[in-house]
N, C-alpha and C positions, 0 to 999 in steps of 0.2 A: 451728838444727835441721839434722840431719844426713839425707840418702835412705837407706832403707837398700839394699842391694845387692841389685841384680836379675840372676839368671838371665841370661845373656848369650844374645839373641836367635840362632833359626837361620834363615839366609836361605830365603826359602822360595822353591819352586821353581817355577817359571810354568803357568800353566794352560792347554795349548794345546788350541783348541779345532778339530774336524774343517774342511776347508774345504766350504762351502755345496755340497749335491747329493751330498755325499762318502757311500758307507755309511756304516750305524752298527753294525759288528761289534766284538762282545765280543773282548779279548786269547782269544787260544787256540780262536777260534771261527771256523772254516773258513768263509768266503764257499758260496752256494749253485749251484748250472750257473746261467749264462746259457740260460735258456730260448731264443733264438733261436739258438742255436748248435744245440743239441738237434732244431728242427724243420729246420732248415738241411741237417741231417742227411738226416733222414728225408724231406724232400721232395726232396733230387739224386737220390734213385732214381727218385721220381717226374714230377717237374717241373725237369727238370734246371738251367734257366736261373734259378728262382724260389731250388733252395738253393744256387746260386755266389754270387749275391747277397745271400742272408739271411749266406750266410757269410761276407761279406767286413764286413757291417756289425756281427755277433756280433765278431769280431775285434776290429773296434773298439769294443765298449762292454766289450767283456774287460779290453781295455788299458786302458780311464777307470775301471771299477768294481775290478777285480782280481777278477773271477769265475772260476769254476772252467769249464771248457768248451772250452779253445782243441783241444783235439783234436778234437773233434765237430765245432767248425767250419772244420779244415782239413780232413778227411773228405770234409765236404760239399765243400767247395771243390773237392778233388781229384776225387771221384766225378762230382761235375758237372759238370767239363771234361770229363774221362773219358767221358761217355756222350755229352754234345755233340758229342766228334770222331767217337767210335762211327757213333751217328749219321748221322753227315757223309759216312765211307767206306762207310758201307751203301747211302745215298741214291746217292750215285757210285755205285755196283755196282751197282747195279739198273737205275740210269739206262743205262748200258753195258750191259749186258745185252738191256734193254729194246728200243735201239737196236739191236742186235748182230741181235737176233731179227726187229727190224722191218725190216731194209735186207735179210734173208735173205729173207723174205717177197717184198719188192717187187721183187727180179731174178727170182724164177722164176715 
């Protein structure tokens, strides 16, 4: 008894599967902001020290997720320094100031 002839098999091709924690985005399906890049944002105006840090950590789950956001959170970063030194030469200024007015007082 003879086999009869089979279709000559296609190698199939492997099934690779996301690594664990990894998202789960559809081909052609844009990742969404990192939410903490966003508030990161929004609070260096406010709370200056609060979004240099939200924004240094958004940064990094940008770079493990691939989310959308790294602008927002260098933003933050930037404004954040930004108003910290602000800050810093203000407090100077006024301290000198302060002094400047007080040592005028106590000679005459």
């Amino acid at each position: 008894m003879s086999t009869p002839d089979l279709p000559p098999q296609q190698p199939q091709q492997p099934q690779y599967q996301p690594a664990p924690g990894a998202p789960q985005y559809q081909p052609g399906q844009q990742p969404g902001y990192n939410t903490m890049a966003i508030v990161a944002f929004i609070l260096s105006f406010f709370i200056s020290l609060v979004g240099v840090i939200l924004g240094f950590v958004a940064l990094s789950q940008i770079k493990k997720t691939g989310e959308q956001g790294r602008g927002f959170a260098i933003a933050g970063i930037i404004i954040g320094f930004a108003e910290i030194v602000l800050g810093i030469i203000i407090t100077i200024i006024f301290i000198a100031i302060a002094a400047s007015v007080g040592y005028q007082y106590s000679t005459n």
